[in-house]
C-alpha positions as CSV (number, residue, x, y, z in Angstrom):
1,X,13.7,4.7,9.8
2,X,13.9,4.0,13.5
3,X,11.5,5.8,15.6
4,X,11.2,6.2,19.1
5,X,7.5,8.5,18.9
6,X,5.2,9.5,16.2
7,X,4.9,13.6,14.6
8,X,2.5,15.7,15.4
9,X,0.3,17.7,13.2
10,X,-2.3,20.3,13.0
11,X,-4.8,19.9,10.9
12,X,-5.9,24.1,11.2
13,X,-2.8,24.6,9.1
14,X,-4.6,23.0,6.0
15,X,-8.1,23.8,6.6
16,X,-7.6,27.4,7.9
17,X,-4.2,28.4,7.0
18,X,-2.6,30.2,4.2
19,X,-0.6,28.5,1.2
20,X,2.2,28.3,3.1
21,X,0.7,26.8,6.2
22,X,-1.0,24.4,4.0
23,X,1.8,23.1,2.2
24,X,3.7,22.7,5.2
25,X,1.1,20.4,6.8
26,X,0.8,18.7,3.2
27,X,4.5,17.9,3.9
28,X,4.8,16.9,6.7
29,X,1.7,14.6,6.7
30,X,2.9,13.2,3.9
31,X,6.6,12.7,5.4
32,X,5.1,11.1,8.8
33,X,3.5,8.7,6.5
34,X,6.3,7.9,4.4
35,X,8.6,7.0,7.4
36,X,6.0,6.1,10.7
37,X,2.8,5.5,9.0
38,X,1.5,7.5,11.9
39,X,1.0,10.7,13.0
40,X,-0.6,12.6,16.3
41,X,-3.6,15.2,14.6
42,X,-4.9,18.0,16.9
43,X,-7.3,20.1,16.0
44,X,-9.0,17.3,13.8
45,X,-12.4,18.7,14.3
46,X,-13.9,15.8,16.1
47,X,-15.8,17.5,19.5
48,X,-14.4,16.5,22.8
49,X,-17.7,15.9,24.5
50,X,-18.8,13.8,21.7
51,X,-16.7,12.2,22.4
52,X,-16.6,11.4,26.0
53,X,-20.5,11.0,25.6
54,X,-19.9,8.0,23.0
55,X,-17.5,6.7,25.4
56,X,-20.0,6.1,28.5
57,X,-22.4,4.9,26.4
58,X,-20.1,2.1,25.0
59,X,-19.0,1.5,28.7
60,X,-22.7,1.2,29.4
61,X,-23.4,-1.3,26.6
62,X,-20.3,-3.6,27.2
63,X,-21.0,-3.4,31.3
64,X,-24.6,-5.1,29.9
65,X,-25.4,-9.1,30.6
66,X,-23.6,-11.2,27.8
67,X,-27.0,-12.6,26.6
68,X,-28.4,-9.3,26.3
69,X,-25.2,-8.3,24.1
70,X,-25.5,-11.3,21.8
71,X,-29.1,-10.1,20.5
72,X,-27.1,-7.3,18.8
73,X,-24.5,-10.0,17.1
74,X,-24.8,-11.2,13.7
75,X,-22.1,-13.4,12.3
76,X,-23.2,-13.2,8.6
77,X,-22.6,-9.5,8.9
78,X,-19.1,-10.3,9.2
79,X,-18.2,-7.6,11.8
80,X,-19.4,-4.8,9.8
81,X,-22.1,-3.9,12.0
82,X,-23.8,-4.7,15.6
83,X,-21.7,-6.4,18.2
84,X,-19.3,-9.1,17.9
85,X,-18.2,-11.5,20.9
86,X,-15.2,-11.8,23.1
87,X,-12.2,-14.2,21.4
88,X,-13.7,-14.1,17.7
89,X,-11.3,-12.0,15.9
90,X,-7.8,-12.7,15.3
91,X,-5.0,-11.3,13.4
92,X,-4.0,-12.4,10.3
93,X,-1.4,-15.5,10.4
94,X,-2.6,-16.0,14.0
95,X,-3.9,-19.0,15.5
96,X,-5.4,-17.1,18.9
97,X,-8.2,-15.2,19.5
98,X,-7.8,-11.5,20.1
99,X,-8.9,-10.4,24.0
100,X,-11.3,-8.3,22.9
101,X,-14.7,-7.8,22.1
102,X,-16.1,-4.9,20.1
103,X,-19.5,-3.1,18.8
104,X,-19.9,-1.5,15.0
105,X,-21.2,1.6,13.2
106,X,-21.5,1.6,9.3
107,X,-22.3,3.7,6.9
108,X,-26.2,5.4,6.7
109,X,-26.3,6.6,2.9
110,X,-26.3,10.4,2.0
111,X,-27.2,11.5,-1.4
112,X,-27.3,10.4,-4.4
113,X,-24.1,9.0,-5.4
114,X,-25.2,4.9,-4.1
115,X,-22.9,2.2,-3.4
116,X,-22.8,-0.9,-5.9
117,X,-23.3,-2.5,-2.8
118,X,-26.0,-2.3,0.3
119,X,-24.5,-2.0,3.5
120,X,-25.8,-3.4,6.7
121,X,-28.5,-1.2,8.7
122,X,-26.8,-0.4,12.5
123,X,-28.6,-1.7,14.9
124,X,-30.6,0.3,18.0
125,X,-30.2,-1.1,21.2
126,X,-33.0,-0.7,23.5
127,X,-31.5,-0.8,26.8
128,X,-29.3,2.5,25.6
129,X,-31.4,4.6,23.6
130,X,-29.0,7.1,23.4
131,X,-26.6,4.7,21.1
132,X,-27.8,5.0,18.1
133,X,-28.1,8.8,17.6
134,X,-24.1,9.1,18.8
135,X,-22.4,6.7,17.1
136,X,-23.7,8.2,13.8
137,X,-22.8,11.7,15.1
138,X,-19.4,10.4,15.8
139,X,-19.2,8.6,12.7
140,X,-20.1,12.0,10.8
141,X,-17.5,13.7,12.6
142,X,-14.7,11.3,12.0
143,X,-15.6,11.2,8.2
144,X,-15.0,14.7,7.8
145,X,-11.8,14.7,9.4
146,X,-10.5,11.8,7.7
147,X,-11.6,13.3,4.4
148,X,-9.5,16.3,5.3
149,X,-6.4,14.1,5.6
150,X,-7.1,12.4,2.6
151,X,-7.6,15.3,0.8
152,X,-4.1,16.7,2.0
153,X,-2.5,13.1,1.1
154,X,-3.8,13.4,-2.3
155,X,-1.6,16.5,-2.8
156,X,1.4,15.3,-1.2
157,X,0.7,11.8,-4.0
158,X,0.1,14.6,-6.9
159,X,-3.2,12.8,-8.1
160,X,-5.5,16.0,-6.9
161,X,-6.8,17.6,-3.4
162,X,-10.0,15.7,-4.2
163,X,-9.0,12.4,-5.6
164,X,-10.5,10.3,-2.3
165,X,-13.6,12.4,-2.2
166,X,-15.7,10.8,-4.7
167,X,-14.2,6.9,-3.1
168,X,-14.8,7.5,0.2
169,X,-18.1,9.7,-0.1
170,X,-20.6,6.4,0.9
171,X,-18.2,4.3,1.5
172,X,-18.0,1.3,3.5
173,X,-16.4,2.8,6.9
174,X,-16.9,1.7,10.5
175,X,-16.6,3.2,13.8
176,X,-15.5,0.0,16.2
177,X,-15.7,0.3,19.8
178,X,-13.2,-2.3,21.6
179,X,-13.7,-3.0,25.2
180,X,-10.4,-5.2,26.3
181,X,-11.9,-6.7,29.4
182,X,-10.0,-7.4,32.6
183,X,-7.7,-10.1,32.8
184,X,-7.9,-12.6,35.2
185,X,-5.5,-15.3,34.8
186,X,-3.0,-15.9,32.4
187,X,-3.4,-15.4,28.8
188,X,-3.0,-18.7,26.8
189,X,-0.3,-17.2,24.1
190,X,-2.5,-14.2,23.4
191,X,-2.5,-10.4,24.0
192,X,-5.1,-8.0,23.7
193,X,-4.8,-7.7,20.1
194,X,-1.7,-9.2,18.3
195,X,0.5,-7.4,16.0
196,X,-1.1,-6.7,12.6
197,X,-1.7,-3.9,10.1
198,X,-5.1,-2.3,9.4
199,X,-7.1,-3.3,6.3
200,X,-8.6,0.2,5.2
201,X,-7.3,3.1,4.2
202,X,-6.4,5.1,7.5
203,X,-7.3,4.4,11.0
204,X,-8.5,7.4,13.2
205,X,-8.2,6.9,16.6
206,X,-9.4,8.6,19.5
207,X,-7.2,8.2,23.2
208,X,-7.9,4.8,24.5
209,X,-8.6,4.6,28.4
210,X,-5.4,2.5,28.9
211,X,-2.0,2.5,27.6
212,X,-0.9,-0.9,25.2
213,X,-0.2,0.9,22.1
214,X,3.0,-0.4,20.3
215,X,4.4,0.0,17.0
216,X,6.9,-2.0,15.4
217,X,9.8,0.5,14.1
218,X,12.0,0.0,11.6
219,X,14.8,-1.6,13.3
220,X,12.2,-4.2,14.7
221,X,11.9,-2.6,18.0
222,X,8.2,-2.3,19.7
223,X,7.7,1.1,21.1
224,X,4.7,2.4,23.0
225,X,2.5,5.1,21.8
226,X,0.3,7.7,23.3
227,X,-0.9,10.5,22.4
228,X,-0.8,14.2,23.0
229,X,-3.8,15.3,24.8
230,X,-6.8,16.3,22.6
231,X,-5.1,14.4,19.6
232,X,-6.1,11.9,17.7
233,X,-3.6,8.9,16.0
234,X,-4.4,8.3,12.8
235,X,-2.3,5.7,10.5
236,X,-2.3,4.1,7.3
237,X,-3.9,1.3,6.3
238,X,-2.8,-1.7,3.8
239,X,-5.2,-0.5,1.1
240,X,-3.5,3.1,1.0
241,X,-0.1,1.3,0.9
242,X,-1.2,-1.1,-1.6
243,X,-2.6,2.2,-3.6
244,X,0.5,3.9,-3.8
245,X,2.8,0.8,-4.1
246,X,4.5,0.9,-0.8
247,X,5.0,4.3,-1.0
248,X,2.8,5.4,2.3
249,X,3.8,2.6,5.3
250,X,1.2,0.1,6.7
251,X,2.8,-0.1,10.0
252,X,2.9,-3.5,12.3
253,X,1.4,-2.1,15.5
254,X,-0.5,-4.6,18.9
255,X,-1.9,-4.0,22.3
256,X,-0.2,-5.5,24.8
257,X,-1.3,-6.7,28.2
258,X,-0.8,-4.3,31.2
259,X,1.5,-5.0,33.6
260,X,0.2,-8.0,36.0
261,X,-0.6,-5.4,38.8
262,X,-2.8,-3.7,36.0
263,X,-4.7,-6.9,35.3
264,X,-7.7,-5.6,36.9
265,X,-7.9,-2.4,34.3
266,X,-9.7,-2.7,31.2
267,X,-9.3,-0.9,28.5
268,X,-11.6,0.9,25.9
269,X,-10.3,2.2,22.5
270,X,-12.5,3.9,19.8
271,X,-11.1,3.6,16.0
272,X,-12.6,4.7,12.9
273,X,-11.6,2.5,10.1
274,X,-12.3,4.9,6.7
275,X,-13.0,2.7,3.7
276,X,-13.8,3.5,0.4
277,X,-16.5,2.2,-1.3
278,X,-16.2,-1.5,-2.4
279,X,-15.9,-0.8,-6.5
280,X,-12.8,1.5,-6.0
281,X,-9.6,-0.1,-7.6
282,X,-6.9,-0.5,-5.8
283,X,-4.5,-1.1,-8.7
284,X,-1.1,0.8,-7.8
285,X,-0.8,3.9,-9.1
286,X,1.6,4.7,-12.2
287,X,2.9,7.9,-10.4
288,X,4.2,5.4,-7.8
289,X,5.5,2.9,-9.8
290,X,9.6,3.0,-10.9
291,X,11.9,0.8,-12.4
292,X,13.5,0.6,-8.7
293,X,10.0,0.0,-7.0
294,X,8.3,-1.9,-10.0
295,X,4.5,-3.0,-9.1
296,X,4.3,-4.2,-5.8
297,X,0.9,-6.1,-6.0
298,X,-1.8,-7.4,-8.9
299,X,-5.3,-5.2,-9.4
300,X,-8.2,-5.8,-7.2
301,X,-11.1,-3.8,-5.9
302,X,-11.4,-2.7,-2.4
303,X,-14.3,-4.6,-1.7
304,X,-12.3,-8.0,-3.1
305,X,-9.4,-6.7,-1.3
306,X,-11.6,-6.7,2.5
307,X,-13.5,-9.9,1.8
308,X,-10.0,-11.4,1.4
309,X,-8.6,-10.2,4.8
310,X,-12.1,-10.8,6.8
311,X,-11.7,-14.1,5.9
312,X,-8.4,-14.2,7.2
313,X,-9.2,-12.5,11.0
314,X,-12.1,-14.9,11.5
315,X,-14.9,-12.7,10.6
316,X,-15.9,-14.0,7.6
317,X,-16.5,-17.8,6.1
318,X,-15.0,-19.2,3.5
């Protein structure tokens, strides 16, 4: 399907509405994701002034002295938490850094229901005290708003409203703050970050200071994407396509440099990458599976499945 925009959705419908208004967003949530692999959400429940709090602080910690950054980086963590440097990450099947460099938020465990796995403690930065405290308010709010989505995919896939709860309850999700510095001479074969399709399950993102958003439509045509104010983009990743077999569309999408007289500009962009713990299986499922679209991939878990594609973007040794 060619596209020139993505739909628009409100999330109120399914979380407030009545049948009707909930299978309608069910639908069409399900529909955008068929065909775009993603949507505009308003009313996603993530507060505005969380929001623009979170996003001075992270202007605040990337405006900091590059040696007072790099206490907060540890490579063995593989990008999972703390801060990773300019020109690490690339995209898969690329041989150029991304112009980027970005900070991480991980999971804190709730409850009682553990992953096989421990994750990473965040770090707390001492010259922004503040930090800590809102990224894992932010990273609360996005969770519950992705789990909403989730739960509204799972009906539109017939496998139960709640299928994703009990995966993604603990699981291994990050907030990532990017900070695209300014450019100042000419990029060596690079953009800001090259075409490529998320690893999780969906991205949520929240406006980015500075337009660059493309996707790649179906008749292999870049087209740029904003969003509506007070929306959020959120788009599927290559473990929910791989789940259902194709089915739901892992779409190609970049940043792209400004314009040269924009050079100066940089450009901040905060996704959520919602991940299910590492044990889920990502096997395809059978309701997804026809003679005319037989298996598509072989079983793994998720947590196989991300140390596979870390180690393709750079973030992870061999």
């Amino acid at each position: 399907m060619s596209f020139n925009s993505i739909p628009v959705v409100d999330v109120n419908e399914f979380v407030t509405g009545n049948e009707s208004a909930k299978h309608h967003f069910v639908m069409e949530l399900g529909k955008a994701f068929e065909e775009v692999g993603f949507v505009s959400v308003k009313n996603h429940g993530v507060p505005q002034d969380l929001i623009d709090t979170y996003y001075k602080a992270v202007q605040k910690f990337f405006e900091l002295p590059t040696a007072v950054k790099k206490k907060y980086e540890m490579p063995a963590l593989a990008g999972q938490a703390g801060y990773t440097s300019f020109g690490v990450e690339q995209a898969k099947g690329s041989e150029v850094p991304d112009l980027k460099e970005f900070w991480q938020v991980g999971q804190t465990v709730e409850g009682d229901d553990l992953p096989a796995v421990k994750y990473p403690d965040n770090f707390k930065v001492a010259e922004i005290p503040e930090f800590y405290d809102l990224g894992i308010k932010l990273f609360r709010a996005f969770e519950a708003s992705g789990r909403n989505l989730l739960r509204a995919i799972g009906i539109y896939l017939e496998i139960g409203e709640f299928y994703f709860d009990k995966h993604v309850h603990n699981g291994n999700s990050i907030i990532r703050a990017i900070h695209y510095p300014p450019i100042t001479r000419e990029p060596e074969n690079a953009v800001r970050a090259e075409q490529h399709e998320d690893i999780n399950i969906i991205t949520l993102l929240v406006g980015a200071s500075a337009e660059g958003l493309q996707l790649l439509n179906k008749q292999n045509i870049w087209v740029d994407i904003t969003a509506p104010e007070g929306c959020i983009v959120v788009n599927v990743g290559d473990m929910l396509q791989r789940l259902t077999n194709n089915k739901l569309k892992s779409t190609t999408h970049r940043v792209v440099n400004p314009p040269r007289e924009k050079w100066s500009t940089p450009r901040y962009s905060i996704p959520f990458f919602m991940h299910p713990k590492r044990e889920m299986r990502l096997d395809c499922l059978s309701s997804c599976v026809t003679e005319k679209h037989p298996i598509a991939y072989p079983p793994v878990t998720a947590g196989e499945y991300l140390d596979e594609r870390l180690e393709e973007i750079g973030l992870k040794k061999k």
